[in-house]
C-alpha positions, 0 to 999 in steps of 0.5 A: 196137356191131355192126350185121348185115344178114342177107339171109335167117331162115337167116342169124339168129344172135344179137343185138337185132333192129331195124326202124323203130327207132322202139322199140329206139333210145330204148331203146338211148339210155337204157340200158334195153336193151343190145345188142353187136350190133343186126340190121337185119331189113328184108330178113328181114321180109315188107311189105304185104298179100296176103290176109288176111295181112299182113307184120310189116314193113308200116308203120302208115301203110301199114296205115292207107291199105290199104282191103283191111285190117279198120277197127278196125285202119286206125284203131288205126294211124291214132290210133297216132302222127304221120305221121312215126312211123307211116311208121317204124313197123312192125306186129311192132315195134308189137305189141312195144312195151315198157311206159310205165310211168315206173317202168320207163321211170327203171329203178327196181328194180321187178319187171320189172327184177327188183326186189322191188316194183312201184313204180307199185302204192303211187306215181303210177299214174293211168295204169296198169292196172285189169286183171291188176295184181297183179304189175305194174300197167303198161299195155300202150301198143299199140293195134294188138295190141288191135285184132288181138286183137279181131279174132282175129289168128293171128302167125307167127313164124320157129319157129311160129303162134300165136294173137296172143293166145298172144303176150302173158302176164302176168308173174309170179315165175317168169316176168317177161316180157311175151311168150313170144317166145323169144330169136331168135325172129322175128315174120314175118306176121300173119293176119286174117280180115275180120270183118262190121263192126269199129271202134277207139275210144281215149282220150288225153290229148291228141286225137291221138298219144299212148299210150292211156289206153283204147282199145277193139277190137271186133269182130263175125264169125259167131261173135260179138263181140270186145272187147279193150282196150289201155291198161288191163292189162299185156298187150293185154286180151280181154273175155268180154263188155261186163259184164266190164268191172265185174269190172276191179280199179283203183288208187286213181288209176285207177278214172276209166278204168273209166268211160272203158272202160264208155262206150267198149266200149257206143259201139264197139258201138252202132257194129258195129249 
C-alpha cells in the first residue's frame, strides 16, 4: 500500500483519503474498505476556528474546548467518543462516518454491499432506525452531523458549498450511497452561524462513549427552531417540528427509541426556553 502526502488540493489525485484514522483504519483492517494508495490530508485540510467557519481538520476536542463554538455542537463532541478518540478525530471525518450496523459492519450481503436484502429489517435490529428505513434500516452514528444539522451548517467541499443537509441522501436501488460526496472530493470547511440558544442531548448504552441510540440537536435563531436527530435513521435526521416525531416508522424491536426521542426533543426545548 501507498501512502501520499500532498501539500496542496492541486496535488489530489486519486486514492482513500485519510486524517485521524480514527475511521478509515478499522475499516482498512477488517477488509471493508480496500485501498492501493491512502492520502494523508492533514497538510490539505484547514484546522481551527475563525469566524463562523470552522476547518474539517479541526479535532473534536479542539471543537469541545472552543467557547467561540455553538453549544449543541461542544456537546455533541464532548459525548462523541473518549479523550483519546476525540484528540484524533476530526470534524469531516466525523460527519463521514460509515454505518454500525453489524450487518454491515460482518459484510453480509446486504443492500449497502449490493445485496438483495437488508438484513437488520427481518434480523436483530434494536439499534437501528424509525426513520427512512424502507431501503436500509442502519442508523447513522454521528452526533456531531445531527448537531451541524440542526444548526443549519453550510460544507465546503474542494469542488463546491452546500447545505450539511445536502450532504447526506438515503440510499435507494439506483443509488446506494449514503453522501453525494463524489470520488476526490474533499470536505474542507464547515460554517455555522451562531444560533440564540442551542443544546444536544443523546442516549447510550453506556453513560459516555458510546454510539448514539438517540441523540437529539436543537436549535433556536430567528427563524425558529431546528430539531435534527442522530441515531435514528440512515442519514442524520431533520424534523419539521416535535410532532413529526409520531410520524417515525419502527421495527418491532425499535419502537422504545420513539419514546426516548419524544422525551428527548421536549427535554432539549424546554432547555432552548
Amino acid at each position: 500500500m501507498e501512502l501520499l502526502r500532498p501539500s496542496s488540493v492541486d496535488e489530489l489525485d486519486g486514492g482513500l483519503f485519510i486524517h485521524g484514522g480514527t475511521e478509515v483504519v478499522p475499516l482498512l483492517r477488517d477488509g471493508i474498505v480496500r485501498a492501493e494508495t491512502l492520502v494523508d490530508v492533514r497538510g490539505v485540510v484547514p484546522r481551527g476556528v475563525t469566524g463562523g467557519r470552522i476547518g474539517a481538520g479541526t479535532t473534536l476536542a479542539e471543537l469541545e474546548a472552543d467557547a467561540r463554538v455553538p453549544d449543541a455542537l461542544r456537546e455533541a463532541c464532548r459525548l462523541a467518543a473518549s479523550p483519546q478518540l476525540r484528540n484524533m478525530s476530526s470534524l469531516g471525518g466525523n460527519l463521514l462516518q460509515s454505518t454500525r450496523c453489524w450487518y454491515w459492519r460482518l459484510k453480509f450481503p446486504c443492500r449497502l454491499h449490493d445485496g438483495e436484502r437488508c438484513h437488520a429489517a427481518d434480523g436483530e435490529h434494536r439499534e437501528h432506525a424509525i426513520f427512512g428505513n424502507d431501503y436500509c434500516a442502519s442508523a447513522h452514528p454521528s452526533d456531531v452531523a445531527a448537531a451541524l444539522l440542526a444548526l443549519d451548517g453550510r460544507v465546503r467541499t474542494t469542488r463546491r458549498e452546500i447545505a450539511l443537509a445536502e450532504l447526506y441522501r438515503l440510499p435507494d436501488e439506483a443509488d446506494r450511497r449514503m453522501t453525494t460526496l463524489e470520488p476526490g472530493e474533499l470536505i474542507l470547511e464547515v460554517e455555522v452561524q451562531p444560533p440564540a440558544a442551542s443544546t444536544y442531548l443523546k442516549a447510550m448504552d453506556r453513560k459516555r462513549w458510546s454510539f448514539p441510540q438517540v441523540g437529539v440537536a436543537a436549535a433556536r435563531t430567528g427563524g425558529g427552531t431546528r430539531i435534527a436527530l442522530a441515531g435514528v435513521a440512515p442519514v442524520p435526521w431533520l424534523l419539521d417540528g416535535p410532532e413529526d416525531v409520531e410520524r417515525a416508522t419502527p421495527l418491532p424491536r425499535t419502537a422504545w427509541k420513539v419514546d426516548v426521542a419524544r422525551a428527548l426533543v421536549r427535554r432539549a426545548l424546554a432547555e432552548l426556553g
